[in-house]
C-alpha positions in Angstrom: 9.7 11.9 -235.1 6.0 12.0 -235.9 4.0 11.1 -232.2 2.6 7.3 -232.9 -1.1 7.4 -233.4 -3.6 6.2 -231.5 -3.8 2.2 -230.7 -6.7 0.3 -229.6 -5.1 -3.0 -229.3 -6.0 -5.4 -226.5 -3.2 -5.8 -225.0 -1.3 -2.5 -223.7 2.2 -1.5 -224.8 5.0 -1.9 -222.3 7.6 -0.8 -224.7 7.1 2.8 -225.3 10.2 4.3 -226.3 11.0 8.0 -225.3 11.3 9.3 -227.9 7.3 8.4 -229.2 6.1 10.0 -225.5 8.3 12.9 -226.4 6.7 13.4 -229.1 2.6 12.6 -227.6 3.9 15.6 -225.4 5.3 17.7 -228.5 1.5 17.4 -230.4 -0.9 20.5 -230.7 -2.4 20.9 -227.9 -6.3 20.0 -229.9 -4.9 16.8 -231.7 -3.4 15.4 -228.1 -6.7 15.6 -226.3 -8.5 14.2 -229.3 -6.0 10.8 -229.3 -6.2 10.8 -225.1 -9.8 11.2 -225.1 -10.8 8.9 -228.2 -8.4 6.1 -226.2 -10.5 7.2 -223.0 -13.6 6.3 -224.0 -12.7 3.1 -225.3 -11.6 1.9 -222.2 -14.2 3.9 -220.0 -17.7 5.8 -219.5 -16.5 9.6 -220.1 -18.9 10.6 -217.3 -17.9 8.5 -214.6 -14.7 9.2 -212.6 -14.0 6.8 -209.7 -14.2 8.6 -205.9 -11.5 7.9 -203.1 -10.8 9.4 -200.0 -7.6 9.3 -198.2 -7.0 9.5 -194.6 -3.6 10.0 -192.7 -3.7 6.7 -190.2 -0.4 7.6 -188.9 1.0 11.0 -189.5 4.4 12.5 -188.9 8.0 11.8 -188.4 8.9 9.9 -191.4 12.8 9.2 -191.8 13.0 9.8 -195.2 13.8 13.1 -196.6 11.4 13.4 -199.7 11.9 17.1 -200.7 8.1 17.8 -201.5 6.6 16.0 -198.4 5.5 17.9 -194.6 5.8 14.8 -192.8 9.7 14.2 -193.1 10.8 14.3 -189.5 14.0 16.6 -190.6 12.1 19.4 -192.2 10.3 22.2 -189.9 6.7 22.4 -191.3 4.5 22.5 -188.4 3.3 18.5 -188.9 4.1 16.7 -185.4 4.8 13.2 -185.2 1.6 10.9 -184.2 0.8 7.5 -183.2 -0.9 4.8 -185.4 -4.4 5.4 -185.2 -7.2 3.3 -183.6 -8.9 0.6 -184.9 -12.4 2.2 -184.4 -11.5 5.7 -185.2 -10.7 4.6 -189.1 -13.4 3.0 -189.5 -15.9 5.9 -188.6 -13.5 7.9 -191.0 -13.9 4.9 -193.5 -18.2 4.7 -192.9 -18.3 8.9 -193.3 -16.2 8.4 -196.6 -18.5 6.0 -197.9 -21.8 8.4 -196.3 -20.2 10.9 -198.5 -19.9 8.9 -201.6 -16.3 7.7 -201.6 -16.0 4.2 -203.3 -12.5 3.7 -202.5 -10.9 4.1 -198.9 -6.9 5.2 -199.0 -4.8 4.8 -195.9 -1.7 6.2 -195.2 1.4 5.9 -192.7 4.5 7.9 -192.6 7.0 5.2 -192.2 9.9 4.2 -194.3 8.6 1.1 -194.1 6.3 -0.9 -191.7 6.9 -2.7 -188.9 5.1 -6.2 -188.8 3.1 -5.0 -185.8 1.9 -2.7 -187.4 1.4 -4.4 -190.5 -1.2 -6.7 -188.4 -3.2 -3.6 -187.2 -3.1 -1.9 -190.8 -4.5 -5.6 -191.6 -7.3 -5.1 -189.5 -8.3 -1.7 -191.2 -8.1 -3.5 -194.3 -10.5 -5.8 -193.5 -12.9 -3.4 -191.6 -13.0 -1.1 -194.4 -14.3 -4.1 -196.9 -16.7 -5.0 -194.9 -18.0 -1.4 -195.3 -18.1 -2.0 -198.9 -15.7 -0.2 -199.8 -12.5 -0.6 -201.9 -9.1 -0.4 -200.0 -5.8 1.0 -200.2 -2.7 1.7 -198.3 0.3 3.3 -198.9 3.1 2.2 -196.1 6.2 3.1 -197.2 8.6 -0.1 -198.6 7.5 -3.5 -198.7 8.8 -6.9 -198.6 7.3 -9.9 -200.7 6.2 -11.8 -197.6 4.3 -7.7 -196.3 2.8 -8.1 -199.6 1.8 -11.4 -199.2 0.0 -10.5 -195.6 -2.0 -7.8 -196.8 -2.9 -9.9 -200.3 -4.7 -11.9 -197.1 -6.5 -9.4 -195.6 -8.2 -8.9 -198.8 -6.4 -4.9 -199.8 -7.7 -3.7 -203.1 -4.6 -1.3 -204.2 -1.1 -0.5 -202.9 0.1 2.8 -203.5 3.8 3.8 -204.2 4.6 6.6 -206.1 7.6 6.8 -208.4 7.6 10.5 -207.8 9.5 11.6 -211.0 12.3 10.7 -213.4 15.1 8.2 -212.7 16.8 11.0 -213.4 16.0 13.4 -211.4 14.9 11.3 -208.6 17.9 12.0 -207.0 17.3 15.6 -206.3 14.2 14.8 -204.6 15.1 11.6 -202.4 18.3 10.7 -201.1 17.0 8.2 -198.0 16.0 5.8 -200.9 16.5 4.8 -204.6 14.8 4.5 -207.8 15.1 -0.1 -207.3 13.9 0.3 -204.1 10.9 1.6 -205.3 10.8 -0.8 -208.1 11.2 -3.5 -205.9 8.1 -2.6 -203.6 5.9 -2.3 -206.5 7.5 -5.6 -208.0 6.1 -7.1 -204.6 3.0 -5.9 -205.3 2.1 -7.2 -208.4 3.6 -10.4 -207.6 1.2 -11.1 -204.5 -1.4 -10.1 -206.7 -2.5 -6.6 -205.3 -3.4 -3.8 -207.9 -0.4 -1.1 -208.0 -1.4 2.5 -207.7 2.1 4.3 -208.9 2.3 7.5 -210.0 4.4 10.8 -209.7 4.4 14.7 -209.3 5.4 17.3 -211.1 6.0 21.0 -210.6 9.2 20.1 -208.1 11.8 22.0 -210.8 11.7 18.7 -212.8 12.5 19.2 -216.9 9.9 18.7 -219.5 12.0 15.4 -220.4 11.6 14.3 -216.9 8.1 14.3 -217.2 9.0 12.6 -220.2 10.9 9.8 -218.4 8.6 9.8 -215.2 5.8 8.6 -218.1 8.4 6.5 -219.7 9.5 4.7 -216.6 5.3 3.9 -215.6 4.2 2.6 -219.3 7.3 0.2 -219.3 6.7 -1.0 -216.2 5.9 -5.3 -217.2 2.0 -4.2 -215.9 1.1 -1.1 -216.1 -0.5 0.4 -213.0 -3.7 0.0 -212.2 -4.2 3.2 -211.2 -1.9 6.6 -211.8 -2.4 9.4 -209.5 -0.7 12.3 -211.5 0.0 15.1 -209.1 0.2 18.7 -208.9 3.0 19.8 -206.2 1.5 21.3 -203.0 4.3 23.5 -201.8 4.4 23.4 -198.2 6.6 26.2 -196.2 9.8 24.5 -195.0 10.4 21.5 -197.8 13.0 22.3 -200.0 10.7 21.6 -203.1 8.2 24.7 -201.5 10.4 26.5 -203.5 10.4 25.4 -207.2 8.4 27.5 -209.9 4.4 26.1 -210.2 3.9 23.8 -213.5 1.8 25.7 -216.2 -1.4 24.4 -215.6 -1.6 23.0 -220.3 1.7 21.4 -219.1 0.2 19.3 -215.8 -3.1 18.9 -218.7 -1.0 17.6 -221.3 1.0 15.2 -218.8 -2.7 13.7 -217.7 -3.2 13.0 -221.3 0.3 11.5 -222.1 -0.3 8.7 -219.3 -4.1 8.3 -220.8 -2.8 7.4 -224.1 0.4 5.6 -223.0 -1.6 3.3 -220.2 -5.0 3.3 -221.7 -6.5 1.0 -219.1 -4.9 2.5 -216.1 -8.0 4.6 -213.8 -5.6 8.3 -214.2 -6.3 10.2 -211.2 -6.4 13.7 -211.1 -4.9 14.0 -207.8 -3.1 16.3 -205.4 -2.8 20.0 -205.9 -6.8 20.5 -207.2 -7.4 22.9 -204.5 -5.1 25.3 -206.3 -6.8 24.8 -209.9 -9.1 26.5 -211.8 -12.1 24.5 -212.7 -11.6 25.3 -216.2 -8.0 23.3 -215.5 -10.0 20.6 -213.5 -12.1 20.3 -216.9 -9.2 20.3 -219.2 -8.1 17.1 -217.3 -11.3 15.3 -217.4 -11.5 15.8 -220.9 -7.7 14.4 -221.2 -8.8 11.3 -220.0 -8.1 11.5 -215.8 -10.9 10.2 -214.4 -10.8 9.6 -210.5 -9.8 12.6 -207.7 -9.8 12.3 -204.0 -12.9 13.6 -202.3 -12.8 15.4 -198.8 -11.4 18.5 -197.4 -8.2 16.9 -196.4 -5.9 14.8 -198.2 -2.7 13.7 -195.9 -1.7 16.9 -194.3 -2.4 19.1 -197.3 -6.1 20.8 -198.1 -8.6 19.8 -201.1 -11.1 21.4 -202.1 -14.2 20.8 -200.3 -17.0 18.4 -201.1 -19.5 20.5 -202.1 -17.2 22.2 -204.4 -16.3 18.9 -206.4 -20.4 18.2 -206.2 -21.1 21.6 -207.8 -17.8 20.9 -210.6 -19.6 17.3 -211.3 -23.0 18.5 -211.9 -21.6 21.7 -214.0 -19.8 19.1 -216.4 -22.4 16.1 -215.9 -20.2 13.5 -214.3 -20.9 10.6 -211.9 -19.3 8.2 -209.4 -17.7 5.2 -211.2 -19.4 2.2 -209.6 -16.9 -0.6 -207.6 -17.5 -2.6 -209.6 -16.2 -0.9 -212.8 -14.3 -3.1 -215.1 -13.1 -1.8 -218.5 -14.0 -2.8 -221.6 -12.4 -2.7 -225.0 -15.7 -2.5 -226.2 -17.0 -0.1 -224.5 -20.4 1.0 -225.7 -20.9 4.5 -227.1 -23.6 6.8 -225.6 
């Protein structure tokens, strides 16, 4: 079937069939960067990509046994189990991020899921890191509606939870969990009213069609996600997925622009796996409509490339920090 052209409606399409995102993914390689970036700039500035940093607040030991991650407790990877961290010690991580020009603060904790404890402690981070000015995100593992609810209060920005890949495929990644469970945390979400960061990775062995249905299952989701971290697998000695084949780097490009075009006002973020790309392929991404990365040497346990490599890539291509306060605008005006 021909891929469906270009929409600029105002409300986004929830009911994306496969076969059409097949098909985005099936165009010339020119004509699907024209329809992602044409759709990008309607939404969004093209020079401004939003900033985040992401810190590890508890690292290690995690029950589950997600095949791409260091931090699962049964795989031998060199990443030892820690303690939740302090209070204070975030928030000097939080005010260097900012320092640096981060607008956005991520948080994460290897758990399955937290405890309310901790919950009340990650609360207080939350609320610490907004008074820096910053926005705020955490990604904790499961939640339920009344977790949700608690950090709605404490005034969190985003909640990430990743639907890692395919419904299909998910299986070969994750057995310690299912695909509903994940639905159900980011149904949580959304109902307390928290912006849902969901993405995926690829490069774990997945098909082309799984990247087809990871796309599928985000763009039907009843919202789509506010923001969409696509990311490039980091193969880390002693997960099983260490040992899949890397993604040709047009394929990871034309899977940035698929989620463009199929969530138009999601924020796409080019995200893990940068420090292994080009910046020709960093470029290539841009231009297919991602536009916000994590900044700072470290993402959870994995390395990124360093600040004043990203600050040398922006100037080279003339980009700029997205402001906080970014809203998007069907109207965007045209430079």
């Amino acid at each position: 079937m021909n891929a469906p052209t270009a929409e600029f409606s105002s409300t986004p399409r929830t009911d994306w069939t496969r076969d059409e995102i097949a098909a985005l993914f099936a165009l010339p390689f020119p004509e699907l960067i024209f329809r992602a970036q044409s759709i990008h700039r309607r939404h969004f500035a093209p020079d401004e990509v939003q900033i985040s940093t992401l810190l590890s607040i508890k690292t290690g030991g995690c029950p589950e046994d997600c095949a791409y991650c260091p931090q699962a407790a049964q795989y031998d990877t060199g990443v030892k189990a820690e303690k939740l961290m302090a209070l204070d010690a975030v928030l000097a991580e939080a005010r260097a991020a900012r320092d640096a020009g981060a607008t956005r603060f991520c948080m994460g904790a290897a758990w399955r899921s937290p405890k309310d404890k901790d919950l009340d402690t990650v609360c207080a981070m939350v609320e610490g890191v907004k008074a820096l000015g910053l926005e705020s995100c955490v990604t904790l593992g499961m939640l339920s509606p009344p977790q949700a609810q608690r950090l709605k209060q404490s005034g969190l920005d985003y909640y990430n939870h990743n639907i890692d890949t395919s419904p299909e495929y998910y299986g070969q990644i994750i057995s310690t969990r299912t695909y509903q469970d994940r639905l159900d945390t980011l149904a949580a979400v959304r109902d307390a009213g928290v912006n849902v960061c969901c993405g995926g990775i690829v490069g774990m062995g997945e098909s082309a069609d799984d990247r087809v249905g990871m796309i599928h299952a985000l763009a039907t989701l009843p919202d789509h996600p506010q923001s969409v971290p696509i990311n490039a697998l980091v193969a880390v000695a002693g997960t099983p997925a260490a040992l899949a084949k890397p993604l040709d780097p047009i394929d990871f490009v034309r899977t940035i622009a698929v989620a463009r075009i199929t969530m138009p006002r999601a924020v796409v973020r080019l995200s893990a796996g940068r420090e292994a790309m080009n910046q020709e392929t960093q470029a290539l991404c841009f231009l297919a409509g991602a536009n916000s990365i994590f900044y700072g040497e470290k993402l959870l346990t994995t390395p990124n490339p360093q600040t004043h490599a990203d600050a040398a890539l922006f100037a080279k291509l003339g980009l700029k920090s997205m402001p906080v306060s970014h809203v998007e605008n069907d109207e965007f005006p045209q430079n």
